[in-house]
C-alpha positions in Angstrom: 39.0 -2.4 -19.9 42.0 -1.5 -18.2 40.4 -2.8 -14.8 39.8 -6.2 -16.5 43.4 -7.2 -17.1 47.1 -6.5 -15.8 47.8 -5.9 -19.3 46.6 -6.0 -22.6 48.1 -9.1 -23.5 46.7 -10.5 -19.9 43.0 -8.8 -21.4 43.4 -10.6 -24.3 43.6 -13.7 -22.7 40.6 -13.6 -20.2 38.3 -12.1 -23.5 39.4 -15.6 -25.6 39.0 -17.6 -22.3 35.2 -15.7 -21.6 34.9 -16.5 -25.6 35.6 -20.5 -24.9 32.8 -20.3 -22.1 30.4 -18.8 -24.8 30.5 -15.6 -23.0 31.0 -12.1 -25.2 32.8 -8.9 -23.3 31.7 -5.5 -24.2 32.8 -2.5 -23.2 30.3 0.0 -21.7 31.6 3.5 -21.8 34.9 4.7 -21.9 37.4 5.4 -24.8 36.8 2.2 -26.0 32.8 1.9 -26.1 32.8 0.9 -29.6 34.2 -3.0 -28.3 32.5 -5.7 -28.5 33.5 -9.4 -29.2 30.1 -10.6 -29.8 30.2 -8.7 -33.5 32.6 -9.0 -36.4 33.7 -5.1 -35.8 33.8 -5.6 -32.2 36.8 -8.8 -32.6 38.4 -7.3 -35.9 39.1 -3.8 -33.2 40.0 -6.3 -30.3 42.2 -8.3 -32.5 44.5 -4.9 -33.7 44.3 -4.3 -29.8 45.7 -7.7 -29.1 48.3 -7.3 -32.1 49.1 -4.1 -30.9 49.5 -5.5 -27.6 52.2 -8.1 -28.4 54.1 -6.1 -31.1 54.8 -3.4 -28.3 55.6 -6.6 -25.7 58.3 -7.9 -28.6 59.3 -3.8 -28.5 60.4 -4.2 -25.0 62.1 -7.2 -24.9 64.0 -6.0 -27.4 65.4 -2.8 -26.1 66.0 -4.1 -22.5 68.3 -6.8 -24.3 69.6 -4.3 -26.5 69.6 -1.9 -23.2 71.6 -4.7 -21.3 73.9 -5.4 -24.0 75.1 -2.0 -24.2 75.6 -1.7 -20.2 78.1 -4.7 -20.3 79.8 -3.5 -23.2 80.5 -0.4 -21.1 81.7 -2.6 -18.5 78.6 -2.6 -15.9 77.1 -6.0 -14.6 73.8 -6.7 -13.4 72.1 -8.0 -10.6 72.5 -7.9 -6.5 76.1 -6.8 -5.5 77.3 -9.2 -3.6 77.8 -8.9 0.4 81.0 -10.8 0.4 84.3 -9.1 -0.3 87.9 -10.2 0.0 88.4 -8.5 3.7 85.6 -10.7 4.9 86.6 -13.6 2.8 89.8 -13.4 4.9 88.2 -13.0 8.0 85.8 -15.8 7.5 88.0 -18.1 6.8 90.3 -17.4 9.2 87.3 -17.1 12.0 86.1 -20.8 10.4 89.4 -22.6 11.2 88.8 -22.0 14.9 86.8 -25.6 15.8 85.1 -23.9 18.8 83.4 -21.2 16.5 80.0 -21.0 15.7 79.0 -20.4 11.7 75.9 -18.6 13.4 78.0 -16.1 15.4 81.2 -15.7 12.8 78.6 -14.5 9.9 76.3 -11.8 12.5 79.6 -10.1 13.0 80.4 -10.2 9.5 76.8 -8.6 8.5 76.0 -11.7 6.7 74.0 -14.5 6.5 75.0 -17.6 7.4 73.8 -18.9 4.3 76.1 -16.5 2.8 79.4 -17.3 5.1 78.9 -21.2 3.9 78.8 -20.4 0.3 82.0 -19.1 0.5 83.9 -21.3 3.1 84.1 -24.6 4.7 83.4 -25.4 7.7 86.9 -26.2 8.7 87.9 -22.5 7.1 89.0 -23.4 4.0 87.4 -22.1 0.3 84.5 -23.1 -1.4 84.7 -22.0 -5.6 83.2 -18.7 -5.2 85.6 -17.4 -2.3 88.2 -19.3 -4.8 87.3 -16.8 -7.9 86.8 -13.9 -5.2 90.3 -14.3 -3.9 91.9 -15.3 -7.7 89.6 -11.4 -8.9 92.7 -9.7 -6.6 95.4 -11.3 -8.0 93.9 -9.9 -11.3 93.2 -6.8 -10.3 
């Protein structure tokens, strides 16, 4: 059974979709020999599997909210860090203002993309909203 889906709730799905092409599922040998949905005992022990299956899916999603929750109440945030700091906020804007330089160029010697180097700043070096709120998370600081 375990080969048959990604999960149980995934299992569950292909049994009901082999169901709806008139198609029962039994299981061999294994743990789990006594399966079979083409008899009432073989859906009534698939159906606790597939209960089973979603209560502990509703488990999970519950303690990694609960799990995330208490990270940002200790002050931890999730996600990527990001590449850009203030010191290269500075220097890529400063870098930008200079007409002859190339975005291309400015962010490989940063160690960033170029993607990245545009988010941030203008072409013409001055600051897009995220450099704004990077450069306004000093003055907090």
């Amino acid at each position: 059974m375990d080969r048959l889906g990604r999960n149980l709730k995934h299992l569950v799905n292909t049994v009901e979709d082999l169901k709806n092409k008139e198609i029962g599922f039994r299981v061999l040998r294994g743990q789990g020999a006594q399966i079979d949905t083409t008899t009432p005992h073989g859906k009534l022990v698939f159906g606790m599997f597939a209960a089973l299956a979603e209560f502990e899916q509703e488990l999970i999603v519950e303690r990694t909210k609960a799990g995330l929750e208490a990270a940002r109440a200790r002050g931890r945030k999730g996600g990527r860090p990001r590449k850009m700091d203030i010191h290269l906020l500075k220097m890529a804007m400063a870098a930008m203002s200079d007409r002859k330089a190339v975005a291309q160029d400015i962010a490989k010697r940063l160690g960033i993309t170029t993607t990245t180097l545009y988010m941030y700043v203008n072409g013409d070096g001055s600051v897009k909203e995220p450099g704004q709120r990077l450069l306004s998370s000093e003055l907090i600081a």
